[in-house]
C-alpha angles and dihedrals in degrees: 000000000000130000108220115198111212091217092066098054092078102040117022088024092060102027090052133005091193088049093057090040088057094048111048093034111041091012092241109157146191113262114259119267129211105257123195109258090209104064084056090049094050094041083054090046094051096048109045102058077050091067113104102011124095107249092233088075083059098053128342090230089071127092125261111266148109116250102232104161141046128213094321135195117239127174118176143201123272118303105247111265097358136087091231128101137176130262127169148077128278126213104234142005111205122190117222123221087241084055095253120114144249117216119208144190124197120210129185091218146111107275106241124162083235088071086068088069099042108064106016086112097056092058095043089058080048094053092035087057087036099054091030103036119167096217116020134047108283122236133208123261110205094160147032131194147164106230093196126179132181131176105269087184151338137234116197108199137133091021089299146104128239119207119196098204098175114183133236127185126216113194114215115212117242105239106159094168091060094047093050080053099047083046090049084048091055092048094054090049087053099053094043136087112275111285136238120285112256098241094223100045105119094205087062082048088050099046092051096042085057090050097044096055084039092059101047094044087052101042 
């Protein structure tokens, strides 16, 4: 049985398959680089004043729906026909009038239409531990989204910054038939033999450049 982190599908799924098979399989990880404190902080900062208001009073491009929920933990069942389940924590939880829910994910990015493709499948393994959790009552996702927002322009005065943090939404399309596929996908790269490197993967770069010096210094 493998724990799968929704966080790793858009970024070490698609950058190395090895990488992802190492890590998931015989819990070999990249080492740990130094991430800026201060995107968290602000990430933190932007969601919490969010809880308990619709988003509509925020912007009037947002959808209807009462914030209920905070950077919550979810873990889910098994993944149909496959030995992999989710395990992580999602950004926001927003009620619908109609009682189902809007999940969200709230990136500090530019808001590029890219970013849809990108981690759809991110929010899909969320709504998939959301609406199949091992533990507590599942709810029902109607709606995914990308609440992104990224500094438009800054004001210094009275010793202090302005940020303009405007935000955008991105609607990700609901596809529960493609991400049943990508999951089965990940299955099949899990029971397999270890892939193939990704050519252009600098951790693998890096790995071989180690070995190599090693080897001459020590030959």
């Amino acid at each position: 049985m493998h724990k799968l982190s929704p966080s790793d599908f858009a970024f070490l799924y698609e950058e190395c398959k090895l990488c992802y098979y190492l890590k998931v399989k015989h819990n070999i990880k990249h080492p740990q680089m130094p991430f800026p404190g201060v995107f968290s902080t602000i990430n933190t900062k932007l969601q919490t004043p969010l809880v308990g208001k619709d988003l509509k009073s925020i912007s009037k491009n947002l959808p209807e729906g009462v914030v209920e929920k905070q950077e919550g933990f979810v873990e889910s069942k098994v993944v149909p026909e496959t030995n992999v389940f989710i395990k992580g924590k999602y950004d926001l939880l927003v009620r619908k009038p109609d009682g189902t829910y809007i999940l969200v994910d709230l990136k500090i990015s530019k808001p590029d239409d890219d970013k849809i493709e990108k981690y759809k499948t991110q929010l899909f393994a969320y709504k998939f531990s959301l609406e199949s959790p091992v533990k507590d009552n599942p709810i029902k996702i109607t709606q995914l989204g990308l609440l992104i927002f990224y500094p438009d322009t800054v004001e210094l005065k009275e010793d202090s910054a302005y940020f303009d943090f405007a935000p955008k939404w991105l609607e990700v399309p609901i596809d529960e038939d493609g991400f049943m596929k990508f999951m089965k996908g990940v299955e099949d790269l899990l029971s397999g033999s270890p892939p193939e490197e990704d050519e252009n993967c600098k951790w693998c770069e890096y790995r071989h450049k180690g070995e190599e010096i090693s080897h001459i210094k020590n030959s």
